[in-house]
N, C-alpha and C positions, 0 to 999 in steps of 0.2 A: 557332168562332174558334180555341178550340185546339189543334183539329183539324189544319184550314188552315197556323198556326203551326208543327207538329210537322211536316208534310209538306215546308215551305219550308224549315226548317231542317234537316231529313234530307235533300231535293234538294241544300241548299250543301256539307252533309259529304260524300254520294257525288262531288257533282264536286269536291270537294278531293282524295280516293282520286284521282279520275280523273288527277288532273296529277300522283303520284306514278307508278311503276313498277311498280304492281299489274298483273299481269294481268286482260284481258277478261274474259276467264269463270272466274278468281277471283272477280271484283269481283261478277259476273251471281250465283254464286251465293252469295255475301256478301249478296248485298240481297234472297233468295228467303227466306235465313234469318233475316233480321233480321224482317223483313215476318211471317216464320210466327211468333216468336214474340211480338212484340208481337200479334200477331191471338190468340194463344192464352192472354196475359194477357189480352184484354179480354173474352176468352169465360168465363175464370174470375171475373168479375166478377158479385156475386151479385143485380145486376139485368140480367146475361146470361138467367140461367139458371130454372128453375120448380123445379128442386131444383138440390143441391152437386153437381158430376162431381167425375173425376177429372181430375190434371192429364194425364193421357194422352187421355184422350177429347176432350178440348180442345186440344191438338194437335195430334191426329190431325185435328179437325175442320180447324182454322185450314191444317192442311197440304195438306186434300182440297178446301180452297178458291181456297187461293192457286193448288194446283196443277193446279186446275179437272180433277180425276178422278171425283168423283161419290160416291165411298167415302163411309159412315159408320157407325161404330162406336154410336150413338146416334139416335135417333129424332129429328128436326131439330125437326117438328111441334109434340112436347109435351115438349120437353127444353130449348127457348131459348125466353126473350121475341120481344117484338117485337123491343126492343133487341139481345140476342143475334141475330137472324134480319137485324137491319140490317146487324152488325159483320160477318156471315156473307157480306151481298150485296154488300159494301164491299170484301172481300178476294175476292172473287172477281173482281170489274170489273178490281181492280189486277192481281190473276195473269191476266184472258184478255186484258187490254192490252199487260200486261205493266209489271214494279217499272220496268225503267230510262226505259222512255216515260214516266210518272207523274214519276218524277224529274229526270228529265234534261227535260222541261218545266216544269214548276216552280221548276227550278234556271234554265233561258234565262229564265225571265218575271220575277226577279225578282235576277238576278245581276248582268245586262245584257252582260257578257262570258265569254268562257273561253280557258283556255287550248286551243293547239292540238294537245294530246297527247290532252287531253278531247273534243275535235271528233274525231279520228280514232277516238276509241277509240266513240263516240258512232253513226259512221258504218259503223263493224263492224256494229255491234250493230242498226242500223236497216239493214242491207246496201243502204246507197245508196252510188252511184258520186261524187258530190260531196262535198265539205265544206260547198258554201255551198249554204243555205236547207233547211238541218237543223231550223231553229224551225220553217216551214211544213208540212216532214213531218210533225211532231208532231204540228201544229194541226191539220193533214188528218186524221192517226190519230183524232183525240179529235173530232172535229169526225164522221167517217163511221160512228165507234161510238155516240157517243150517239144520231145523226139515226137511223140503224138500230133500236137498243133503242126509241128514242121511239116509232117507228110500230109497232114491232111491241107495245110495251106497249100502244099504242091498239087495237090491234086483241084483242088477249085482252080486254082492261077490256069492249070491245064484246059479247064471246060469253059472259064469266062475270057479268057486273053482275047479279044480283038472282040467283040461280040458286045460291050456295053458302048453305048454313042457316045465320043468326042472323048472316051479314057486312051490314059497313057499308060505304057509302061509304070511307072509308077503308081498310078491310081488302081491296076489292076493285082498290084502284089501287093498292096496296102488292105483295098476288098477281100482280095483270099487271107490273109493274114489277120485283120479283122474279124472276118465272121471264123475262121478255124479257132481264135479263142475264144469269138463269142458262144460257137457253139459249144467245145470240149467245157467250158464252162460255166454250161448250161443256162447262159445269160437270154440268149433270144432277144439279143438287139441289132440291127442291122442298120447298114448306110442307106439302105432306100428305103424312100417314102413307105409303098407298101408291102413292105418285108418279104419275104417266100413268094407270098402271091400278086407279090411289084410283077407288071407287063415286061419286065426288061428281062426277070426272070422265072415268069411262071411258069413255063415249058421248058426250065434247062433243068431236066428232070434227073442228069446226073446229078447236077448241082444240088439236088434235094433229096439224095442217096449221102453224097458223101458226109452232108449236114447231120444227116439222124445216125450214121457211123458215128461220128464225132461226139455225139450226145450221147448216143450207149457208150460208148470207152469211158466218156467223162461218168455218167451217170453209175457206174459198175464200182467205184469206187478203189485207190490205190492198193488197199488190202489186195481186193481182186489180184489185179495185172500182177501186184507182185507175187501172189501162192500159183499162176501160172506160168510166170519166169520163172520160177523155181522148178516146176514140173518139164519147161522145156529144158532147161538146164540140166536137170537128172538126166533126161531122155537123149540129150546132143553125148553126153558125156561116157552114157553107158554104153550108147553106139558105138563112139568113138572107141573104147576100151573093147568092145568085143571085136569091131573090125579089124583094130590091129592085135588082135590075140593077145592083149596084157592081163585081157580076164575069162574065161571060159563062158560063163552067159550072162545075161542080163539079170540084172538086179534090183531087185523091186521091192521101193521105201512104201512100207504105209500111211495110208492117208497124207496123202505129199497136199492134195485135193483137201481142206479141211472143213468142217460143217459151217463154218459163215461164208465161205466159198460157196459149196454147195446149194445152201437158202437164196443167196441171192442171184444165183445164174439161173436156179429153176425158176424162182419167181420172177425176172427180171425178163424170162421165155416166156412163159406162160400169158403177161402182163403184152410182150407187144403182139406176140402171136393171137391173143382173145383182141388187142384192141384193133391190130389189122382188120382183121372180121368183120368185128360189129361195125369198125369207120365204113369198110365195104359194100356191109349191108344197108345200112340207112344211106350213105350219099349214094350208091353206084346211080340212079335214078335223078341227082338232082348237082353237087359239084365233080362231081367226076363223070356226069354224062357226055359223051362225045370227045373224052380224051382217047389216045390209043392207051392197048395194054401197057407199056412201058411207062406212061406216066400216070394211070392209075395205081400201078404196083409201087412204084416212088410217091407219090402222093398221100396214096394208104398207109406206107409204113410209118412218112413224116408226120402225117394226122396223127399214127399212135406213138409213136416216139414223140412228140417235142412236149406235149400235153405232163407230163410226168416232169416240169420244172424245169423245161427249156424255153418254149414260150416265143417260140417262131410260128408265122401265121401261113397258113399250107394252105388255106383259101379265108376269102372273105366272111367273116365271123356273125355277119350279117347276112348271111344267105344259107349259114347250116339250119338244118332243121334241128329243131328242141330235143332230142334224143338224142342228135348228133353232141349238143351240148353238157348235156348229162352225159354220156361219155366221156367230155374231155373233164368237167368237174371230180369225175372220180378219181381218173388218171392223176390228176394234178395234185388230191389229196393222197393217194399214196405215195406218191414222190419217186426218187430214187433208191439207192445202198448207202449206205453209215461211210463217214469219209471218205466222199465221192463229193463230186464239184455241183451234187442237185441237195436240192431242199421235199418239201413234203412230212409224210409221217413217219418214210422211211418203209422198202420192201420188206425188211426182216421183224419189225414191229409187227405190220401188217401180217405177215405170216405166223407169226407165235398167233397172234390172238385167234385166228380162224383156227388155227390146228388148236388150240384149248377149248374153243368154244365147239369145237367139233367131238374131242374127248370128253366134252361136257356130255354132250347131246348121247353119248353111246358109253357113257357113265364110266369114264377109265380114267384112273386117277392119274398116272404118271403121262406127260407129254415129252417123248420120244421123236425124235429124228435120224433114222440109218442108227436105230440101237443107241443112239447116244440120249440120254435125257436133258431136257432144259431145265436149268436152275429155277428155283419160284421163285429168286428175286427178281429171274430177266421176266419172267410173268409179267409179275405187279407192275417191274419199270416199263414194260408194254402198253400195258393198260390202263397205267397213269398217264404216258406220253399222249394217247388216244381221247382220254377222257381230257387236259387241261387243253388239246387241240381244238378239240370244240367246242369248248368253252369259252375259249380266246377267238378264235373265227365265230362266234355266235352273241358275243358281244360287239365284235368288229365291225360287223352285219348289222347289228341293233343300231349302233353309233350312227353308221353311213345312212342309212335310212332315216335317221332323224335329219344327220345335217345335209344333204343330198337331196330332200325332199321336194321336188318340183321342179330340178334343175333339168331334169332330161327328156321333159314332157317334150318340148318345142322337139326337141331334135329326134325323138321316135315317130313324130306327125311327120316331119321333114322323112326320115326313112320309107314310112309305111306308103308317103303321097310318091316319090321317087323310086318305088318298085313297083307299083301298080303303073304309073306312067311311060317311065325309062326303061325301064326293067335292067338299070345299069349298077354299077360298081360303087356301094355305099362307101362314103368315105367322111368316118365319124371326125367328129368336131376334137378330138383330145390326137391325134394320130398317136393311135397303139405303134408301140416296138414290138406288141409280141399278139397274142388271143388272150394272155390272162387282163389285157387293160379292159378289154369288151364287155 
C-alpha cells in the first residue's frame, strides 16, 4: 500500500513539473534519476541484501536495471534476498516500460485532469500524433506487457517446475516471472550465478527458445504489436462480417501495415536470420560442438537474439572465438526498434543511413522506401544520432582505459593459465548478469 502511495504521489509531482517550463527530456531524465536512486536505497536495505555492499554496487545495480543493460558489478544470485531480487525486477519493469508510462498513468488514473502543456509534453514522449486518448495508449502499453510477460512466464514455470534443486513452488513461479520481465525487457539479468549458460540451465534449450521470443516481442517495439492488432482486428472482423453475410466481401484498408512497421520487421529479420548464420558459422566447431540439433538451433538463435540489448549469456564469454565477439559488438550497437523495451542505435537509424549511403553510391538523390520517400530531416536526425554514438562510446572507451589500466592483467594470466590447464569454465572475478559485462 505504500508502495501504490509513493508512486501516486510521485505520478501528481512529475505532472505538476509537466505544467511548468521544464524541458521534455529534462524532465525524462529527471525521472531516470530519481527512480535510480530510490531503487539504490532500497537495495541498501539490509533485508535487500545476504551481506552489507557498497553504496556504489547498489547503484550501479539499481542503474543496470532501471536502464535494462544487463551489467553487474556483483553476483545477483548470492548477493540480494528475495526481497533485494523483487526491488531488482520492480526496477526493471519501470526502466523497459519506461519512468514516464508508469507515471504519467498513475497520474491520468487518479488526477482525472491535466493540463495541456502536460498532454503535449505526454504526447512527445509517447510519440503519438493526437492529444486525445493518451489514457488508452497507456492502458494498451501496460495492458500488451503484462499479457506478454504473463504467457511467456507460463511458459518457463512449464519447462523449469521441479527440474532446479531444492526449489519450491514458489521459487519456481518467481524464476519464470523473473526472467519473463527480465527478458521482454531486454534486461539480461538473471537469478543464477551463470546466467543462460548456469549448469542448472544450459541444456533446457526450451528455456532458451522461450527467452529470445520474449526479447523479440520486447525488442519490436509497442508501435509494432499495436499496427498488428489492428491488422488482426480488420482481418477477425471482416471475416466475421462476411461469414454471416452482413457484407458481400472482404474489405481491404490500405496500408493497415505502415512503413515504420515495415523497416523494423525486415530489418529486425534480416538482423537475427544474418546473426543466426554467422553465430553458426564461427562456433558450430568450438561452443556448440557436440550439442544435439535442438540445442544448437536454441542456442544460435539466443547467441543472435540477446546481443541486440538483452544481454543474457548463451555460453561462456571466455570461450567465443574473437569473431564470434565482433559479431555480438555489432549486434549490440545496433540495438533494437524506437519504443521498444531495447537500447542501441536503433534498427530504423541504422536503416535510413545504409539505404542513403547506398543512394549515395548509385548517385539518387531522393531515399524512398515502398514508393514512399524519407524526410531529410529523419536523414540528418539519423546521422547525428550515429555520429554523437560514437563519439560518446569512444570517449567512454578513452576514459576506461585510462582508469582501468592494469586492473585485469592478473585475471587474464588467471584465464589464459586455467584454460590451457583445466580446460574448465572461466568464471570472471565481476560475475556478469549478462555478455555485455565481459
Amino acid at each position: 500500500m505504500i508502495l501504490v502511495l509513493s508512486v501516486i504521489h510521485l505520478s501528481r509531482q512529475t505532472f505538476t513539473l509537466m505544467q511548468t517550463r521544464i524541458k521534455p527530456s529534462l524532465l525524462f531524465l529527471l525521472s531516470f534519476i530519481i527512480v535510480i536512486l530510490v531503487g539504490a536505497g532500497l537495495l541498501m536495505l539490509p533485508n535487500a541484501t545476504t551481506r552489507p555492499i557498497h553504496f556504489v554496487d547498489a547503484l550501479f545495480t539499481a542503474t543496470t536495471s532501471v536502464c535494462v543493460t544487463g551489467l553487474t558489478t556483483v553476483d545477483v544470485a548470492t548477493t540480494f534476498t528475495h526481497i533485494g531480487q523483487i526491488i531488482i525486477m520492480i526496477l526493471i519493469q519501470i526502466g523497459g516500460i519506461g519512468v514516464m508510462t508508469f507515471t504519467s498513468f498513475f497520474a491520468l488514473s487518479f488526477m482525472g485532469h491535466s493540463s495541456f502543456t502536460s498532454k503535449m509534453v505526454l504526447k512527445d514522449m509517447l510519440n503519438e500524433e493526437r492529444i486525445s486518448g493518451l489514457f488508452r495508449v497507456l492502458l494498451n502499453i501496460l495492458f500488451v506487457t503484462f499479457f506478454i510477460e504473463g504467457v511467456g512466464a507460463y511458459f518457463i514455470y512449464m519447462d523449469i517446475r521441479g527440474t532446479l534443486p531444492g526449489s519450491t513452488l514458489h521459487d519456481d513461479l518467481f524464476f519464470a516471472v523473473f526472467h519473463a520481465i527480465s527478458a521482454f525487457c531486454n534486461a539480461g539479468i538473471s537469478t543464477l550465478s551463470g546466467n543462460m549458460c548456469d549448469p542448472l540451465v544450459a541444456h533446457n534449450y526450451n528455456l532458451h527458445i522461450w527467452i529470445s521470443l520474449l526479447i523479440v516481442f520486447g525488442g519490436l517495439g509497442f508501435p509494432i504489436v499495436f499496427n498488428y492488432l489492428k491488422l488482426l482486428r480488420h482481418f477477425i472482423v471482416n471475416t466475421f462480417m462476411v461469414a454471416t453475410r452482413l457484407q458481400k466481401r472482404y474489405i481491404h484498408t490500405p496500408r493497415i501495415i505502415n512503413i515504420h512497421t515495415y523497416i523494423v520487421v525486415i530489418s529486425t529479420l534480416i538482423l537475427i536470420g544474418g546473426g543466426m548464420f554467422f553465430y553458426y558459422l564461427f562456433e558450430m566447431n568450438n561452443t556448440l560442438a557436440g550439442l544435439p540439433l535442438k540445442g544448437k538451433l536454441a542456442d544460435v538463435l539466443l547467441g543472435a537474439v540477446t546481443p541486440r540489448t538483452a544481454g543474457f549469456a548463451v555460453a561462456d564469454m571466455g570461450a567465443l572465438r574473437p569473431v564470434t565477439l565482433m559479431l555480438t559488438l555489432i549486434l549490440m550497437v545496433i540495438g533494437a526498434a524506437p519504443m521498444s523495451t531495447g537500447g542501441g542505435l536503433k534498427v530504423t537509424t541504422v536503416f535510413v543511413a545504409f539505404l542513403t549511403a547506398f543512394n549515395v553510391a548509385r548517385e539518387k538523390e531522393k531515399v524512398e522506401v515502398r514508393k514512399r520517400e524519407i524526410s531529410l530531416s529523419t536523414i540528418r536526425r539519423a546521422f547525428a544520432t550515429i555520429v554523437l554514438y560514437f563519439l560518446f562510446a569512444s570517449l567512454a572507451v578513452w576514459i576506461l582505459s585510462y582508469t582501468e589500466e592494469g586492473t585485469h592483467t592478473g585475471l587474464y594470466a588467471d584465464i589464459r593459465g586455467s584454460l590451457r590447464t583445466e580446460h574448465s569454465r572461466v568464471e570472471p572475478q565481476l560475475h556478469p548478469a549478462s555478455d555485455h559485462s565481459w
